[in-house]
N, C-alpha and C positions, 0 to 999 in steps of 0.2 A: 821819854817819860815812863817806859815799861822801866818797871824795878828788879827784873829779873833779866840773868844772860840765858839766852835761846839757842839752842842747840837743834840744825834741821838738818832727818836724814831722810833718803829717799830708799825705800828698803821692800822687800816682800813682805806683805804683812797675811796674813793668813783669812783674817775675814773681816779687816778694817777698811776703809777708805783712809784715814789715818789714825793715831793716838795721839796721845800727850800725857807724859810724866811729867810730875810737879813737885820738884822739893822744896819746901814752901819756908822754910828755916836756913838754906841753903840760899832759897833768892834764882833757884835755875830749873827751865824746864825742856827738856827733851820734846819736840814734836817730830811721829815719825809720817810720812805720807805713802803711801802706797804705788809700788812701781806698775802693777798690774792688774786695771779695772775694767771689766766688761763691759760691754755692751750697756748691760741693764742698770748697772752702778750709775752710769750717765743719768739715767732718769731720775734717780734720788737725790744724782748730788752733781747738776752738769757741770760745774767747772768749779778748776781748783780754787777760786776764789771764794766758792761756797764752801768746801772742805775747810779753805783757811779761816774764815769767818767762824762756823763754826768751833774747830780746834782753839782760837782765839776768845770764843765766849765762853769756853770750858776752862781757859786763864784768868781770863778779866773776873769769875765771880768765886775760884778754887777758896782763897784766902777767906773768906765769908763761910763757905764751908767748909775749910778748915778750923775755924774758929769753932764753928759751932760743933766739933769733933773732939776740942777738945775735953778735959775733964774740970778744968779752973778754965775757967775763962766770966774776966770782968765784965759787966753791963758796957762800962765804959772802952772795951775793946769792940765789940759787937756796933755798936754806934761810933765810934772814929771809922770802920768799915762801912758801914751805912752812907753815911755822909761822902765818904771818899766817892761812891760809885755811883750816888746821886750827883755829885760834881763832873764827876767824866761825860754822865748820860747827858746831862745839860750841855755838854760841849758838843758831843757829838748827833743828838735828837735836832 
């Protein structure tokens, strides 16, 4: 159901837990997670299931504000976006 091809690296990241790049026109997102986390990282974010959750809700709502990034952008694109994400949340709430 994701509309987008996912691309996962496991990498040294400098002061992330992970990222995510999003080429929103492309339809593909790079998420990177980080090979080495502290001690105290644990407390923020204990396991990588929360990292992936969050990385994941930085996807699921990108297109929404990409939209709203753009310069022309229709009411009638803003609300097909709308509606989309209130459809998923009813699935998954």
């Amino acid at each position: 159901m994701c509309p987008y091809r996912l691309y996962f690296y496991h990498e040294k990241l400098k002061a992330d837990f992970a990222n995510i790049c999003i080429d929103e026109m492309g339809k593909c997102a790079t998420i990177r997670y980080n090979l080495e986390l502290g001690k105290s990282d644990y407390s923020v974010r204990a396991t990588p299931e929360d990292t992936g959750k969050h990385e994941a809700i930085h996807l699921f709502l990108h297109r929404l504000v990409w939209l709203g990034d753009q310069r022309f952008v229709g009411s009638e694109d803003s609300a097909e976006e709308w509606e989309k994400l209130v459809r998923i949340l009813e699935k998954v709430l």
